[in-house]
N, C-alpha and C positions, 0 to 999 in steps of 0.2 A: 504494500500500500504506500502511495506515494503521498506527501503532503510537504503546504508551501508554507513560507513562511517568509516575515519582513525580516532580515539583518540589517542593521544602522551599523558604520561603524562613523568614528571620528576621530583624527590627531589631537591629542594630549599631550604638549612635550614633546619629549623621545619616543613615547607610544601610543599605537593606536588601542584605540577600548571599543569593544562591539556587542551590542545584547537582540534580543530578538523581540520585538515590539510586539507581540502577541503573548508573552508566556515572562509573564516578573522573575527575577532570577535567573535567566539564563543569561549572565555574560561572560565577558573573559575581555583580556587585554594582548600583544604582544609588539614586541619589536619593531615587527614589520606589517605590513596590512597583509602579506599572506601569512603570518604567522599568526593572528588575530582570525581572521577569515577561518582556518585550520582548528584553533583552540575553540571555536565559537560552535564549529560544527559536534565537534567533539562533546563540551559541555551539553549542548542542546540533546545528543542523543542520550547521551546519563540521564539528564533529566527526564527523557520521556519514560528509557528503559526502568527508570527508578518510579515514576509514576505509574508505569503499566504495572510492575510487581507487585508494589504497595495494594493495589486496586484488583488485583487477582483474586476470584470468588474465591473460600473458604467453604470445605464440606457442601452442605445443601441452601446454602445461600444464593438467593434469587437478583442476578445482575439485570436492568433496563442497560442495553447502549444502545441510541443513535442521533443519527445527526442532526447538528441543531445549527442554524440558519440564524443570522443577524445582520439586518438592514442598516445599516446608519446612515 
């Protein structure tokens, strides 16, 4: 399953700092803007990987998922 997502990044100093404007928490910084771009991807999937885990049914536990749609 593919999904998109906004990366911002921006110069800081000596380094650039990039987070993902959908999801609090996901940033990271580096060196260089591919070394930021790199760290950013990397965080981001922890984050999902660590959310999907977390949220993995238990025994007979009844999960709803689907998708949910917002206009703004």
């Amino acid at each position: 399953m593919k999904r998109q997502f906004t990366a911002i990044y921006k110069k800081s100093g000596r380094w650039y700092i990039g987070w993902i404007e959908e999801i609090p928490g996901v940033n990271t910084q580096g060196k260089t803007l591919k070394e930021a771009k790199e760290n950013l991807k990397e965080a981001l999937f922890l984050i999902l990987e660590t959310n999907r885990l977390m949220n993995k049914p238990r025994g007979r536990q009844r999960i709803i998922r689907e998708p949910l749609i917002l206009a703004v």
